[in-house]
Each structure stands twice: as C-alpha cells, then as structure tokens.
C-alpha positions in Angstrom: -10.8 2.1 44.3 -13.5 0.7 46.2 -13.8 0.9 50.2 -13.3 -2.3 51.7 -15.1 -2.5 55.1 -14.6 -5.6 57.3 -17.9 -6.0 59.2 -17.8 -8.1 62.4 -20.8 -7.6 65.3 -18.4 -9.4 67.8 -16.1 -7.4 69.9 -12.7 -8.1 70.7 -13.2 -10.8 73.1 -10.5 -13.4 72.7 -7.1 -14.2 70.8 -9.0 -16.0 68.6 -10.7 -13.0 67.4 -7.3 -11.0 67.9 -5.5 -13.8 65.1 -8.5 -14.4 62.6 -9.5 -10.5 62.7 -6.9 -8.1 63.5 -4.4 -10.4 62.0 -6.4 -10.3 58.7 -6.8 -6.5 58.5 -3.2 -5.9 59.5 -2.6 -7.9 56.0 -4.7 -5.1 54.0 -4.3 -2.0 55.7 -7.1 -0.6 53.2 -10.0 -2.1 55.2 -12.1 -0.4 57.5 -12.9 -2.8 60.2 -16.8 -2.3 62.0 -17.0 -3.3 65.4 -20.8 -3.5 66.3 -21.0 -5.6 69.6 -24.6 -5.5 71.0 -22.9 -6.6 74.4 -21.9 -3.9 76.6 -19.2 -6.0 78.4 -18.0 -6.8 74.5 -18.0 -3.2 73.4 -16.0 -1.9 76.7 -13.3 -4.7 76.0 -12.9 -3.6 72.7 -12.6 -0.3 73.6 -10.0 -0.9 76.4 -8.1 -3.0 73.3 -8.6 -0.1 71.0 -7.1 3.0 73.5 -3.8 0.5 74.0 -3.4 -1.2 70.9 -2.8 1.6 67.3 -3.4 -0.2 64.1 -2.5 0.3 60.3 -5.7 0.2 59.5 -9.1 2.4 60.5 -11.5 0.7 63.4 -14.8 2.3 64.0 -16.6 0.8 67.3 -20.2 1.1 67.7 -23.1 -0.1 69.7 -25.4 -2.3 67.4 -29.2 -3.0 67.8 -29.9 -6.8 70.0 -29.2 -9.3 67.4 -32.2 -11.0 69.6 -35.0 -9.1 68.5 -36.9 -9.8 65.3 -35.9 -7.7 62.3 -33.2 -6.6 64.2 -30.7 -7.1 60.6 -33.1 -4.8 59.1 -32.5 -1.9 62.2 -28.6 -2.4 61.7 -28.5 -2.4 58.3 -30.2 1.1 58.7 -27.9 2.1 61.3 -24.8 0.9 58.8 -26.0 2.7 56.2 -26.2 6.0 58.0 -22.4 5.3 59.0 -21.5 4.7 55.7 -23.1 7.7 54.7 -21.0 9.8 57.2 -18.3 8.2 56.3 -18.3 8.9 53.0 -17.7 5.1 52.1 -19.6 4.1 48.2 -19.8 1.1 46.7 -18.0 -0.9 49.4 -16.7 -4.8 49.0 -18.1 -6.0 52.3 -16.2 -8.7 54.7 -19.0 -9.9 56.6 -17.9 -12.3 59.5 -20.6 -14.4 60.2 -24.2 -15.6 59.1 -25.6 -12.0 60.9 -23.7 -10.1 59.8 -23.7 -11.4 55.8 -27.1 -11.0 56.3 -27.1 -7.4 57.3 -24.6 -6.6 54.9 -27.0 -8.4 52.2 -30.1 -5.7 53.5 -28.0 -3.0 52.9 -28.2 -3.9 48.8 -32.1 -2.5 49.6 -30.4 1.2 50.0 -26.9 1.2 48.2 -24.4 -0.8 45.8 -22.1 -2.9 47.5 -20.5 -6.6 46.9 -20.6 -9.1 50.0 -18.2 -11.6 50.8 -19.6 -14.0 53.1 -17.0 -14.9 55.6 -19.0 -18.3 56.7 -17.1 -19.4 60.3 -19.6 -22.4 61.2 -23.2 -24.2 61.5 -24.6 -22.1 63.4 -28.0 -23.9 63.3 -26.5 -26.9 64.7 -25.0 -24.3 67.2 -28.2 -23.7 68.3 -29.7 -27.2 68.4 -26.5 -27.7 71.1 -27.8 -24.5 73.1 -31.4 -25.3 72.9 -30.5 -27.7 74.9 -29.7 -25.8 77.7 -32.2 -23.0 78.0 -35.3 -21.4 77.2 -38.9 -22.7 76.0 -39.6 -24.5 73.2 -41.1 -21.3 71.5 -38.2 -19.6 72.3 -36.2 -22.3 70.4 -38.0 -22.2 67.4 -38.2 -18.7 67.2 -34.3 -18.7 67.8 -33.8 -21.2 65.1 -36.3 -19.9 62.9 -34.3 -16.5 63.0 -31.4 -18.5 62.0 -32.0 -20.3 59.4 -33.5 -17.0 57.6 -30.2 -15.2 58.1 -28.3 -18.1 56.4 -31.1 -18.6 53.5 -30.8 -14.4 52.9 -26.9 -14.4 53.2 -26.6 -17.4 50.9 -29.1 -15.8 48.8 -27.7 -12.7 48.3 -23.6 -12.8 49.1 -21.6 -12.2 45.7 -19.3 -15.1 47.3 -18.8 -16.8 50.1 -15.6 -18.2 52.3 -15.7 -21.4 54.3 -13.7 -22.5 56.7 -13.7 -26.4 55.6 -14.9 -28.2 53.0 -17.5 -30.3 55.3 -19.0 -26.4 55.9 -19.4 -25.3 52.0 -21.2 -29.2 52.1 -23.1 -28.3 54.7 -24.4 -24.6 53.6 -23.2 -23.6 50.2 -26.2 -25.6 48.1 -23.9 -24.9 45.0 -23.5 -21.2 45.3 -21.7 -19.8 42.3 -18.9 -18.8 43.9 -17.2 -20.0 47.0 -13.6 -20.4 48.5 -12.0 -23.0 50.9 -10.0 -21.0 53.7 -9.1 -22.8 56.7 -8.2 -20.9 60.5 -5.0 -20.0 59.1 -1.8 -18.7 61.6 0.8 -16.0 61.5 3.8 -17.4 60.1 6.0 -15.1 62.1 4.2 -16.3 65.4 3.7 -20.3 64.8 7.2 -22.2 63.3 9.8 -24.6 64.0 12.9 -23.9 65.5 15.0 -26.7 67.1 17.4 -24.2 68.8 14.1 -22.1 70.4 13.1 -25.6 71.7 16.4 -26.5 73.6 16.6 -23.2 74.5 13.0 -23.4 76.4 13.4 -26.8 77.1 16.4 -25.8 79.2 14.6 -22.7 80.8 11.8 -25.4 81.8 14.0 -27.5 83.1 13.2 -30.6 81.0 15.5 -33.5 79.8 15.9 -34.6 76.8 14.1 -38.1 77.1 11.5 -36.1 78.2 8.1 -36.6 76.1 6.1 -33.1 76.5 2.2 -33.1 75.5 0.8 -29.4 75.7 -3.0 -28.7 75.6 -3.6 -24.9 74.5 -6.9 -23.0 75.1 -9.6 -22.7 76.9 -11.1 -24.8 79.9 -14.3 -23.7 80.1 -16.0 -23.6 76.6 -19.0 -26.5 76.0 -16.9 -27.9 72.8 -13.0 -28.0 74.5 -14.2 -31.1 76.9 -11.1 -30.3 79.0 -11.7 -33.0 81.6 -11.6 -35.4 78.8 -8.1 -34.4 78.1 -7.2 -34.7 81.9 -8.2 -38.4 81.4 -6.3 -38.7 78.6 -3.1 -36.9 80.6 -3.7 -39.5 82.6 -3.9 -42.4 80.5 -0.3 -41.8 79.0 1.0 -40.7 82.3 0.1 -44.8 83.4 1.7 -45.9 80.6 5.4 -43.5 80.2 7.1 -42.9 83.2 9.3 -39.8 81.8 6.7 -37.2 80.6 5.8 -33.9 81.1 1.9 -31.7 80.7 2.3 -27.7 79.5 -1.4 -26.5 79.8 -1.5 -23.1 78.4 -5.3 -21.6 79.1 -6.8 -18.2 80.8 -8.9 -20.1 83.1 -5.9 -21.1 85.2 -8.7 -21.4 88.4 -11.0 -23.7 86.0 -8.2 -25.9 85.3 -6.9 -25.9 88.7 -10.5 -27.4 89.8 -10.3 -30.1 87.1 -6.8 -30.7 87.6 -7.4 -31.1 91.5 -7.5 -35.3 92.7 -6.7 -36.7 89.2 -3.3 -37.2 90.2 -1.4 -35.6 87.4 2.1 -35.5 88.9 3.8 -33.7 86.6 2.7 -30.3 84.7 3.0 -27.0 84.2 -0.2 -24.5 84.6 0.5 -21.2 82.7 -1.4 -17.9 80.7 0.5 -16.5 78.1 0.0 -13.7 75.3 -0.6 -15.3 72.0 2.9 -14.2 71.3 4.6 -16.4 74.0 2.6 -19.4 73.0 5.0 -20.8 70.1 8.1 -21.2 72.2 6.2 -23.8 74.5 4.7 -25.5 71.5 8.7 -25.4 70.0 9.5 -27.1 73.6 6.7 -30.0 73.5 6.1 -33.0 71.3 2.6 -33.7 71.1 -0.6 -30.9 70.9 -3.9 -32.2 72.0 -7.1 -31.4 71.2 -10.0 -33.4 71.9 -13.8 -32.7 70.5 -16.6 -35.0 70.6 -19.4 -36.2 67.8 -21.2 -33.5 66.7 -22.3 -31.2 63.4 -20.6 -28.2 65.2 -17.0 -30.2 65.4 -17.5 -31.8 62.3 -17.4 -29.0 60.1 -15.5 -26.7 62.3 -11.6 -25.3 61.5 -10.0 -25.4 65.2 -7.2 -22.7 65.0 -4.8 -24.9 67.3 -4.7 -27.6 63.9 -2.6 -24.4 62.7 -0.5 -23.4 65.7 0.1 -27.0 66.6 1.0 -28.0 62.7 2.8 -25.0 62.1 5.4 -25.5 64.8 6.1 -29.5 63.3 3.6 -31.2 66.4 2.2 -34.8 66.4 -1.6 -33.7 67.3 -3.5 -35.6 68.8 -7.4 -35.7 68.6 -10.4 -37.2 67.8 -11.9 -38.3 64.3 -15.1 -36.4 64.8 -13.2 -33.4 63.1 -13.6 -33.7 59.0 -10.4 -32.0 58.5 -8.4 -34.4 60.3 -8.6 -36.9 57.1 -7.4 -33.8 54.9 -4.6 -33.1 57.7 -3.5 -36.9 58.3 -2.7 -37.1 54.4 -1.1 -33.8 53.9 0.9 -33.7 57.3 1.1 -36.9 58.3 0.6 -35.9 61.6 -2.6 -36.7 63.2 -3.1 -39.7 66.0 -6.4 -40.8 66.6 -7.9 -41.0 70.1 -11.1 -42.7 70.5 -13.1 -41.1 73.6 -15.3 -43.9 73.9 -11.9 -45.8 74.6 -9.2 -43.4 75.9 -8.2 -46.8 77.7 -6.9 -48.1 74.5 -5.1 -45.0 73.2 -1.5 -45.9 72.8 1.3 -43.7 71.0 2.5 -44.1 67.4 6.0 -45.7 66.6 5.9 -44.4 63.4 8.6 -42.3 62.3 7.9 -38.4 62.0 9.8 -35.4 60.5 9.3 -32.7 62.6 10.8 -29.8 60.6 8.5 -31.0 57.2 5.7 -31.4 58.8 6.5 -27.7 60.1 7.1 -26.4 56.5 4.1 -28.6 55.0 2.0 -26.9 57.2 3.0 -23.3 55.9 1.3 -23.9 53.0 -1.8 -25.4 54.1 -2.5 -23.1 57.7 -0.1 -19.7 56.6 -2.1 -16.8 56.1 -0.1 -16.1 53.6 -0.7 -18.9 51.6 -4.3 -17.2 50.9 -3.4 -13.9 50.4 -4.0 -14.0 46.4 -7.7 -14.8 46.9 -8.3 -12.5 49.3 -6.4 -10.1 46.9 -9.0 -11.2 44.1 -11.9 -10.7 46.5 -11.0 -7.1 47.5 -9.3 -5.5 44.2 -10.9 -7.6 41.4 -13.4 -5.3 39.8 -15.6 -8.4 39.5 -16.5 -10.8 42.4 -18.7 -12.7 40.0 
C-alpha cells in the first residue's frame, strides 16, 4: 500500500486546526501527518501539543524554509524529499493543506512519484488583496501576490485532484480541473449534536428559565473577518426589542471581548473559554448561533466551521448573505436568518416554525465528517486518483 502523508506548513495554532487536521488524521490512522511551521512561535506550540497530546497516527514536526522568500517551494520540496528519503516513504498519496503546500508537494514530482490531493481551504489571492491593505509597499504587494498566484497556477497545474471547501471556491479556482471534490468544514459527530435532556440539564446549571431566548456567538474576537463589534450591535439590537434574553459568548480573547463589551450596555451575558469539547453543551443550552461576516471574495467563498457546530446541534443561525453557502444551507436546513449589516436596525426575528431535532439530524449529513469518509477512502486507497 501506498504511504499516505498529510502535509500541512501550519502548526498547531488553534482548534480550528485541532478539528479540520487532527480530527481528519484520527479518521485514517495510516497517514503520516508533516508539520513544517516556518514560525518559531508555531513550531514550539505544536511541540508543547505534541509532548501532551499521543495520537493513532505518526506526526513528524519540522522547521521549514520562510514561505517569504522567492523559490522558497522549491527549498522545501528539497528538504521533503530528503525526509521522505529517511523515512523510507515511496510513492506517497500526498494531502496537501493549502495553495503552498500543494505547490511544494507538486515540485516534489521533479524528484519522485507521488499523487497530490489538493486540499484547497480558500482565495488566498483575495486574502492578500485584504492584507495589502494594511502593510508593506506596493512592490512588496506585487511581489507577494505575484508569488501567489504562481503557487495556485502550479498546484492547479499539477494536483491529481483537488478538494474544495464550497462550491463558490471550485468556481473561483478550479478552471475545470479534471477532477475535484466538494467538502465543506465538516464537525465531529460525537462532539456537535442535539440533545434536549443535555440542554435542560445546562440550562439549569446556568441558571436560565425556560422563556428564556439564548443567542451564543462562538470564536474569536480579534480576527479581521469575525467583526465582533458588529455582533455586539446586533446583541444589542434584539436586547431593545426582547426583554427575557440571554448572550453566551464563547472565545479565547476573554480581555478583547471584555474591551468591546465595556459601555454597550449588554445587561445580560455570559463571558467564557472552553475546550472544543465543552463547547456543544452551551450550544445544546442556546437557541440561536451568530455569525456575522461582511462583503467580501474571502467570506464569499469561505466554509465557516461554526455553520457545522451551530447546524449540527439543531441552531437557528444567524448571519449575513455575503456567505455563498448560506443559500445551499437555508434550503437544506431551513435554518438560516438573514441580517443585513448595513441595517442591523431592521433585523427582526423569524416566527416561522422550526424543528430543532431535524434540523440537528439534516445537518449530519451535510457537516458530519463522516458523511465524506468514502471519498476520502477513494482518494487515499484507490490505486487511481485519475
């Protein structure tokens, strides 16, 4: 059988990496996951994870070559192929998370036989039109950009198949390559679910009634895409309108959100950070998940992980329609409400009547990991990934 080597030049940096990684490999205990962080900070995180947390599967952590500097996916396809070569992997089926590292993987067909699967995430080029923004000179821009775009052109080029996130993305990038797949963030179904008797058991631990309406806002504060402080307006918004309700914000930047939180009179909340474990009993507890994203390429093609959390434990979501997967979600699920942020003023709950539990067991099918573990199956085992 062929070695199948999941290659990743992220560390582990963040649950989301912990549920669409680890998770993953956990699933096929044949892979050998690479770790090549170019980020010190990255690389001693993941080693920290690594020395508390055993896996059934093998993780080799290494120190790649700046994914700044030019040719740089020619240097660490050199270095891969030397680690290959002491570890005694041929032929490999590559899982290459990300444009850069598809495109490393790709090089590596220079010096040995190997198949690439293209793990595409998101548009990175429009990634870095939103962070050209920020910083650096206009040369540096372009150079930056330029150095995109050739990744994507040689992973797209040369990837026996590639797996996107959404079907906006494959729009987006594929340019009809031969042979692509349409996985969304999916969720462990053991982690995210319905249970009414977990959510009158929390409920009761939190001290909430029963008339009580509970909208909970999981993740970060702090990242350029989350626009926290537009869901503190919209807290606020409903809190004018219903008398009897109730904010759980779940997040590791408890001092970030204590900053926004701070004068927006928001009377009534709770402020927590839990393991990605503890998360499910607080969604169980609340009736509405939020999460907002404005108008851009980036959110438009993008696969937010919380449409499965939220989904898969029977939530109303609310959100904006400058997500394309929202349409596919608000016919499948039924359970998308729309909030305009150019009018949060005029937001105003659904009456419409909503099944809780089958949205719950709907969602398995779409967000489950599970529910794709055939094609990865066919990816990894099939002697062919023509």
């Amino acid at each position: 059988m062929k070695s199948i080597v999941f290659l990743s030049y992220e560390g582990v940096t963040d649950t989301i990496f912990e549920s669409q990684v680890l998770e993953h490999c956990e699933k096929f205990p044949a892979i050998h996951l690479f770790l090549l962080p170019n980020n010190i900070a990255a690389y001693n995180k993941s080693k920290l994870y690594m020395e508390k947390n055993s896996k059934n599967f093998k993780i080799s952590l290494l120190r790649s070559f700046n994914q700044k500097i030019p040719l740089s996916e020619l240097i660490n396809a050199l270095q891969l192929y030397k680690v290959f070569k002491e570890n005694k992997i041929k032929d490999p089926i590559i899982h290459a998370r990300s444009d850069y590292a598809a495109a490393v993987a790709t090089l590596l067909k220079l010096l040995i036989s190997c198949t690439v699967i293209w793990d595409c995430r998101g548009d990175t080029v429009s990634e870095q039109k939103l962070a050209n923004c920020d910083n650096g000179s206009p040369m540096e821009a372009f150079m930056r950009m330029l150095a995109i775009k050739n990744r994507i052109w040689i992973a797209r080029r040369f990837s026996d198949a590639i797996i996107f996130v959404s079907t906006a993305l494959r729009d987006t990038i594929s340019q009809n390559h031969r042979n692509t797949f349409i996985i969304p963030c999916c969720s462990n179904g053991e982690k995210f679910y319905y249970d009414n008797q977990l959510r009158l058991i929390k409920r009761k631990e939190l001290n909430i009634s029963n008339p009580t309406t509970v909208f909970i806002y999981s993740g970060s504060t702090t990242g350029k895409y989350h626009i926290f402080d537009r869901t503190v307006e919209l807290f606020q918004k409903i809190q004018n309108e219903n008398q009897d309700v109730l904010f759980i914000i779940l997040t590791p930047n408890i001092n970030d959100a204590e900053e926004k939180l701070k004068d927006k009179n928001i009377k009534n909340f709770i402020l927590k950070c839990v393991n990605m474990d503890g998360v499910n009993e607080y969604l169980n507890a609340a009736d509405y998940g939020v999460i907002l994203r404005d108008k851009s390429n980036v959110n438009y093609v993008s696969s937010p992980v919380k449409f499965s959390e939220y989904s898969m434990a029977g939530l109303r979501i609310i959100t904006t329609n400058n997500i394309h997967q929202t349409q596919e979600l608000k016919m499948k699920l039924n359970n998308i409400e729309f909030c305009d942020l150019n009018n949060i003023s005029n937001f105003h709950l659904s009456n419409t009547p909503f099944d809780r539990l089958t949205t719950a067991e709907v969602a398995k099918k779409y967000f489950e990991r599970n529910s794709y573990e055939q094609i990865y199956k066919n990816l990894y085992f099939s002697r062919k990934v023509n």
